[in-house]
N, C-alpha and C positions, 0 to 999 in steps of 0.2 A: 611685387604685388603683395600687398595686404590680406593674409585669411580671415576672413570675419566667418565665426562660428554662428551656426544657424542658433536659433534665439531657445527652437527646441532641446536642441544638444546644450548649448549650457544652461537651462534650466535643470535637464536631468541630471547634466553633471553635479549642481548645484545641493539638486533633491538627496540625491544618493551619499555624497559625501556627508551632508548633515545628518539623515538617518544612521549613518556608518559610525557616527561623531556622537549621535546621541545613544544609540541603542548599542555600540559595545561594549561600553563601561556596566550599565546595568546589564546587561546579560553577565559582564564577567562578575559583578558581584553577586548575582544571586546564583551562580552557576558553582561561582569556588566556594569552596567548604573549607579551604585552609590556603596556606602561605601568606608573605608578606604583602604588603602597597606597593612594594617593587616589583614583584611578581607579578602581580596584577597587572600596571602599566606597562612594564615589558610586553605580556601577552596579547594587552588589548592593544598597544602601539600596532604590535607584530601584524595582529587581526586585521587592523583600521585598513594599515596599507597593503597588504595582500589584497583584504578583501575590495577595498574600493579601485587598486588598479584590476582586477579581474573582471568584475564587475561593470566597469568601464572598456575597459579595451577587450575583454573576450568571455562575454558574457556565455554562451557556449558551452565554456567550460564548468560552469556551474552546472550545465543542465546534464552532461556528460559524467561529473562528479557525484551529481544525487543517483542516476541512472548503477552507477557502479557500485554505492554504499549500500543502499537499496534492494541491491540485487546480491552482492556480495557480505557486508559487513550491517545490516541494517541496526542491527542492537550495537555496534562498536562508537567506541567515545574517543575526542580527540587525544592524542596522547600526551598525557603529563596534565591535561584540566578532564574535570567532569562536564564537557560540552559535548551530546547526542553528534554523531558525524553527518548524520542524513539531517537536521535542522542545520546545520551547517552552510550546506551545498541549498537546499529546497530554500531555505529562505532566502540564501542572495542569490537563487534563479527566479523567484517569485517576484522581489523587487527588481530584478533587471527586466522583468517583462513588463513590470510596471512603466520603468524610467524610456526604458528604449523603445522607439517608435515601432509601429508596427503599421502594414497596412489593411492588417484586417479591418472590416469595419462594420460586423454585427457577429453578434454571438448564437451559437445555436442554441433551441428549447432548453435541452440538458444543463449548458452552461449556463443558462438564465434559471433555472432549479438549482443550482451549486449556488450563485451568488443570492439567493431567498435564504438560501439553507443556512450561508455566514451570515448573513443581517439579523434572522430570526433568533440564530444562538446569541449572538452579542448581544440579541433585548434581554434573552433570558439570564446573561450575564449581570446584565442589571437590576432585572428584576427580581434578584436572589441575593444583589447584594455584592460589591463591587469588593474582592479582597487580593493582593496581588497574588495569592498560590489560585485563585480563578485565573485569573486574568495571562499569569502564566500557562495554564492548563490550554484555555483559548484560544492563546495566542500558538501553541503547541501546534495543536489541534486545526486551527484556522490556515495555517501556511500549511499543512499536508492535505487541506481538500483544497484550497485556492492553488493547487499546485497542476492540479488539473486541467482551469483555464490558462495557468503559464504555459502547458506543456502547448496546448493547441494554439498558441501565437506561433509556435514555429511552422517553418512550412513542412509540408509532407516530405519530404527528402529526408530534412533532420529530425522531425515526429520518427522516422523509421531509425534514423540512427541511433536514436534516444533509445527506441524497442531492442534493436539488436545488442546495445553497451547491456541494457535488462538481463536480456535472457542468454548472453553470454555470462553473465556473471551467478546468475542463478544457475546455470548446466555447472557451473565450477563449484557452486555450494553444494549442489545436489547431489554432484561427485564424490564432493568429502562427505556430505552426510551421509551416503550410500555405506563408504569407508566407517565411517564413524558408528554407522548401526550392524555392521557387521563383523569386520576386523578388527576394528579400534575402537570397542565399547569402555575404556577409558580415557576414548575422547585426546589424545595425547598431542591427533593433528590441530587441536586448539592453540596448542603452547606459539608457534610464532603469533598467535596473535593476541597474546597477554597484554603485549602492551598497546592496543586496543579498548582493554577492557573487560576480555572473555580468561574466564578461570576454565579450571581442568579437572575434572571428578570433583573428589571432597575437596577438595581447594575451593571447587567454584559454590560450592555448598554453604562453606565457610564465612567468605570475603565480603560478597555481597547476597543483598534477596533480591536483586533484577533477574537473576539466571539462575534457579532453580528445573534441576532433572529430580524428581521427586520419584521416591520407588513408588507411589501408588498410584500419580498421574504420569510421571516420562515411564512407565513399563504395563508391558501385558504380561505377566508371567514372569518371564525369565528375559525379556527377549526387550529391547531398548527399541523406543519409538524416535524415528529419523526426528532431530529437530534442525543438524546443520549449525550454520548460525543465525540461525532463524530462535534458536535455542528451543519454544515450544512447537510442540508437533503441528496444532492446530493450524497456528502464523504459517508455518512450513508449509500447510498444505495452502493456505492463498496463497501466497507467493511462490509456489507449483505451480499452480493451475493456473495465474494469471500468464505466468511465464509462460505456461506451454500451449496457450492459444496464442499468442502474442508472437510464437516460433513458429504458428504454424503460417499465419498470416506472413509472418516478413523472410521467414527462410521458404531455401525450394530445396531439393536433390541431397544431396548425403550430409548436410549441414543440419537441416530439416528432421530425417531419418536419427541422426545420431545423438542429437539432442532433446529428441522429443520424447527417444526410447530413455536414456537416464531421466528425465524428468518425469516420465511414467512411473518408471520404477521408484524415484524416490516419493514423490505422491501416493504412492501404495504404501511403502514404506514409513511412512509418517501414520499410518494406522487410525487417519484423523475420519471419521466415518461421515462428517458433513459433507466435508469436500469429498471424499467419493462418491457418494451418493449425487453430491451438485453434478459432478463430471458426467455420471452413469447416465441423470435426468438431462442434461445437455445432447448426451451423444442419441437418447430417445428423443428425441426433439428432431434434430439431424434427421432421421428415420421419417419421422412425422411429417414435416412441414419441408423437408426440400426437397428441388424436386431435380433426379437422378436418374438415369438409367436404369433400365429392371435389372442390368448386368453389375453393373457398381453398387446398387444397392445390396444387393446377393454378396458381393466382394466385402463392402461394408459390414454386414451382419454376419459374415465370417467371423472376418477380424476381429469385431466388437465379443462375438464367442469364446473363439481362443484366446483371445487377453481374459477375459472374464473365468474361463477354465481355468487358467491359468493363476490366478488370485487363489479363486478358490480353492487350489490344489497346495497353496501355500499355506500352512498350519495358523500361522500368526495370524494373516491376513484374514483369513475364513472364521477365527478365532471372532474376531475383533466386530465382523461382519455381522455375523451370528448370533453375539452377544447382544446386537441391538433388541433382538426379538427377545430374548430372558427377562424370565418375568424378577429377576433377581440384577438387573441391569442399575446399577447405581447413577450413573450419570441422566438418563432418563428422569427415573424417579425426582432426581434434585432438582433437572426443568422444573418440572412440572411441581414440584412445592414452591419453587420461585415467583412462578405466574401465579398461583394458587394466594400467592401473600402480595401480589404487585397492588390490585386496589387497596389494601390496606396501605398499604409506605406510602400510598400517594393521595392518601385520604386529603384533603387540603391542600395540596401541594400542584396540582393537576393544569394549571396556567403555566406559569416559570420551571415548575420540578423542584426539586429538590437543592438543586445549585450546584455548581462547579467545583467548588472548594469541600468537598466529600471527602474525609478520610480513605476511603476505599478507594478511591481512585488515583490512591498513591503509595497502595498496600497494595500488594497481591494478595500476599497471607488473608490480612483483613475482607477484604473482596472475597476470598472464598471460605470464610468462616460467618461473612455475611449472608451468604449464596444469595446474591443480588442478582437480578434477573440475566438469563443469558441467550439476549434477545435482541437485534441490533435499532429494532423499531423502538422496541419495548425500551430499554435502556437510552436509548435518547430523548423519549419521554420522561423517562426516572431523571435524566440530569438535567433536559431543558424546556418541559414540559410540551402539553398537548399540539402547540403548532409547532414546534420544533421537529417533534415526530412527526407531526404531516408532513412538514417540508421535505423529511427524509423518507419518507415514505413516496413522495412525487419524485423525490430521484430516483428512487427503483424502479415506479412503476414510469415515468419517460423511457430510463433507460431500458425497458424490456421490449416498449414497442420500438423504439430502435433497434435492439437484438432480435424481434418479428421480424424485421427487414430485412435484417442477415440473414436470417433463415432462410427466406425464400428468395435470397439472389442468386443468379447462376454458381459463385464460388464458393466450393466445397470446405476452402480454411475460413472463409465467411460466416458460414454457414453455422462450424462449429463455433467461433468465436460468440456468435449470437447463442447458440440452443446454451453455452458454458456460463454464459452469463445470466441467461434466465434462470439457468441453474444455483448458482450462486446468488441470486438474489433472492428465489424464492425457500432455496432449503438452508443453505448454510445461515444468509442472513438469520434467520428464524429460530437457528442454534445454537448461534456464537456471537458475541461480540465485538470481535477483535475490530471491527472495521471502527467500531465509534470510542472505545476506550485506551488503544494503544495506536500513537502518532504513527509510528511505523508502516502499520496496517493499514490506517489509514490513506497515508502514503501510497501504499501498493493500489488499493482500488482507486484511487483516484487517478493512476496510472490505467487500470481495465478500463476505468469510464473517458480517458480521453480516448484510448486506441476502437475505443466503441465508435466514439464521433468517427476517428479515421477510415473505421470502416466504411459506416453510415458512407462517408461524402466520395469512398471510392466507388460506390456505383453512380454517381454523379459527374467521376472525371475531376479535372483541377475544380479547389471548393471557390466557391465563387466570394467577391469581395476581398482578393490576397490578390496582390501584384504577382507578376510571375517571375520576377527578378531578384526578391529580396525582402526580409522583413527584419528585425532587429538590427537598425542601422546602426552601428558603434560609432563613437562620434572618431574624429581622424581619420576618416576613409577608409577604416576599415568594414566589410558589409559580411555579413553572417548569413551567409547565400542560406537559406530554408528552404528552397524548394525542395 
C-alpha cells in the first residue's frame, strides 16, 4: 500500500525546511564575528539538519530545550559561535507550533492582547525606519513574547511538563546562586560553564560587557547580590518568582516544600527590592481576596510573619529593605529624574518612539549612563511609541483580571499565582524593565502569562476547543500526546 502524506503535513514540511534554508545563513552571518566561509557552512550545514530533523520529527524537544536554557543557562551562548541558546530552542519551538497542526481552535483574550502587542511593534518598526540591528532587535524580541501563544498549543499535560523542566532548572540555579552569594563569592562554580559563555570574577569583567558584577550595582556593602546565572540580581529575582509560583502550582509534598524554600531563599538573596515587594504585595492579596478558613488563614499570617521576621533579622536583607526609605537612596532618585525627562526624549516622537535601532539598547554601559527610563510601560512607549504602550499596558491589565480569578478560586497555589502576578505587574513592572529590553526576560514572563492562562482554564476543567487525544501531530505517525 501506498502512504500518501496528508497535504497539511507536507506543506509544513515544506514551510519549515525553507525557513530552515533561508534564515540559517543569515542568522549565521550576522551572528559570527569571525572565522572562515568554511566555518560558516559547516555550522549552518550542522544547524540546518539538526534543526529541521527535530523540528519535524520531535518538536517537543525544542519546547523541553527552551524550558531548561531558560531556566538554567538563560544568558549562555552556543558553544564555539556567538548564537543566544534560548533564541535557539524558542525560535524553532515557535515555528514548530506554527508548522504543526494543532487542534486548538480560538485563542483566549490575553493571547489576542500578545498578538496586537507583535503587530503594533512591527508598525512601529517601520514607522521609525526599517534597519536590519531593528529588525534584529524585533525579531529577538518577537519570538520570546510569541513564545507565549507557542507554549499554550500544547496541551495541559505538557504545558505542566514544560512548568516542571522550568522550575527544576531554576531550584538548580538558585542552588548555585545560593553557593555563589555565599561561599563562592568568586563565582568559581561558573568555570564549567565557560564554555557557555559565562567568565569568572575579573575574567568576566574583562572578556565581555554582557556580564558585568559591578561593585556598586552587584553589591550592598561588602556582601554580593545572588545573580546565579541569571548574572543580574534584578532578572534573578523574575525568574524566582516566576519559578516559585509556577512550583507551587505544579508540585505537591516534599518536592514542592524543598524547592520553594531554596527559591525563597534565593529571591531574598538577590536583594532585588521590586520583586520582593511584588511577592510581599501578591501574598497581601492572598490575605485579601481569598477566601480560606479563619484557621488557615491564622496558619497563613504566621508563616508570612516568621518568613518576614526572618528577612528582617538578616543584616543584608533588612539593609537593602530599609534603604528604600533613605532619603539618600540613589536608585529611587534616578527613577524618578528619568520619568522627570521622559516628556522631553519623547517630545515629537510620541506616535512610533523613538525606534528600535537605539544605541542603548545594545549598551548596557550606554543605557545606564543614559538612565533611560526604568519603566516597562514607560520604555515601550520610549522604543515603540504611544499605542505600542497601550497595547502593553492591555496585557497587564487582562492579565491581572485573570490573576482576579485566581485569587478568589478555591485553590490556595492558585491563588498565590494570581495575587504574584498582580504583584509583578503592578510594582515591579513600574520599576524595572527587564521584561521589555532583555530577550531573556522577556522570555520568562511570557512563560508567567501562559501558566496564567493555565490556571485561568483549570477552574474550567479540560479548556475547551483542544481534542483530548493530541495536538502537535509530527508528521510520520508520530503524535506529541499534550494532554
Amino acid at each position: 500500500m501506498v502512504s500518501v502524506m496528508p497535504r497539511q503535513d507536507l506543506i509544513g514540511k515544506s514551510m519549515l525546511a525553507l525557513a530552515a534554508i533561508g534564515v540559517c545563513p543569515l542568522v549565521a552571518w550576522v551572528a559570527f564575528g569571525h572565522g572562515t566561509l568554511v566555518t560558516y557552512a559547516v555550522i549552518g550545514l550542522l544547524g540546518l539538519i539538526i534543526g529541521v530533523y527535530i523540528g519535524l520529527r520531535h518538536p517537543l524537544w525544542l519546547f523541553w530545550g527552551t524550558a531548561a536554557v531558560i531556566g538554567g543557562l538563560p544568558f549562555g551562548y552556543f558553544p564555539g559561535v556567538h548564537i543566544p541558546l534560548y533564541l535557539l530552542f524558542a525560535a524553532g519551538a515557535v515555528l514548530a507550533a506554527i508548522i504543526h497542526p494543532s487542534q486548538r481552535t480560538r485563542l483566549s483574550t490575553l493571547e489576542i492582547a500578545i498578538l496586537t502587542l507583535l503587530v503594533v511593534s512591527a508598525i512601529s518598526v517601520v514607522g521609525t525606519g526599517v534597519t536590519l540591528p531593528a529588525v534584529l532587535l524585533y525579531a529577538k524580541w518577537g519570538i520570546a513574547t510569541a513564545f507565549a501563544i507557542a507554549l499554550l498549543r500544547l496541551s495541559r499535560e505538557n504545558l505542566a511538563r514544560f512548568g516542571r523542566i522550568f522550575v527544576y532548572a531554576a531550584s538548580v540555579n538558585a542552588f548555585v546562586g545560593i553557593l555563589m552569594a555565599t561561599v563562592d563569592q568568586q563565582q568559581r562554580l561558573l568555570k564549567p560553564l565557560q564554555i557557555f559563555g559565562y567568565g569568572v570574577g575579573a575574567e568576566l569583567r574583562q572578556q565581555t560587557a554582557l556580564y558585568v558584577y559591578s561593585n556598586e550595582g552587584g553589591t550592598i556593602g561588602k556582601t554580593l547580590r545572588l545573580g546565579g546565572t541569571w548574572v543580574l540580581p534584578n532578572s534573578a529575582g523574575l525568574a524566582l518568582a516566576t519559578a516559585l509560583i509556577i512550583c507551587l502550582v505544579l508540585f505537591t509534598g516534599w518536592r514542592r516544600a524543598v524547592m520553594s524554600t531554596v527559591i525563597v531563599v534565593a529571591l531574598l538573596l538577590t536583594l532585588s527590592r521590586s520583586m520582593i515587594f511584588s511577592v510581599a504585595v501578591g501574598l497581601l492579596l492572598v490575605l485579601l481576596f481569598h477566601s480560606m478558613r479563619a484557621r488557615d488563614r491564622q496558619i497563613a499570617i504566621g508563616l508570612i510573619g516568621v518568613g518576614a521576621a526572618a528577612a528582617l533579622l538578616t543584616p543584608m536583607i533588612r539593609d537593602r529593605i530599609l534603604s528604600t526609605f533613605a532619603d539618600e537612596d540613589t536608585g529611587r532618585e534616578a527613577r524618578a529624574d528619568s520619568i522627570a525627562e521622559f516628556p522631553h526624549r519623547m517630545s515629537g516622537h510620541w506616535l512610533f518612539g523613538l525606534g528600535w535601532d537605539r544605541p542603548e539598547f545594545r549598551s548596557g554601559q550606554l543605557a545606564q549612563s543614559l538612565n533611560y527610563v526604568s519603566n516597562a510601560p514607560l520604555l515601550t512607549i520610549y522604543r515603540g511609541g504611544i499605542i505600542t504602550g497601550l497595547a502593553f499596558v492591555a496585557v497587564l491589565v487582562i492579565g491581572c483580571v485573570v490573576a482576579y480569578r485566581a485569587l478568589r478560586s478555591p485553590s490556595l497555589p492558585h491563588a498565590v499565582y494570581g495575587g504574584v502576578f498582580v504583584g509583578i505587574a503592578v510594582v515591579s513592572a513600574n520599576l524595572q524593565q527587564s521584561v521589555v529590553d532583555m530577550p531573556q526576560m522577556t522570555l520568562t514572563f511570557s512563560i508567567l502569562l501562559a501558566f496564567l492562562v493555565y490556571v485561568d482554564q483549570t477552574r474550567h476543567g479540560p479548556r475547551s476547543g483542544v481534542s483530548p487525544s493530541h495536538e502537535l501531530a509530527a508528521p510520520g505517525g508520530e503524535l506529541t500526546k499534550l494532554r
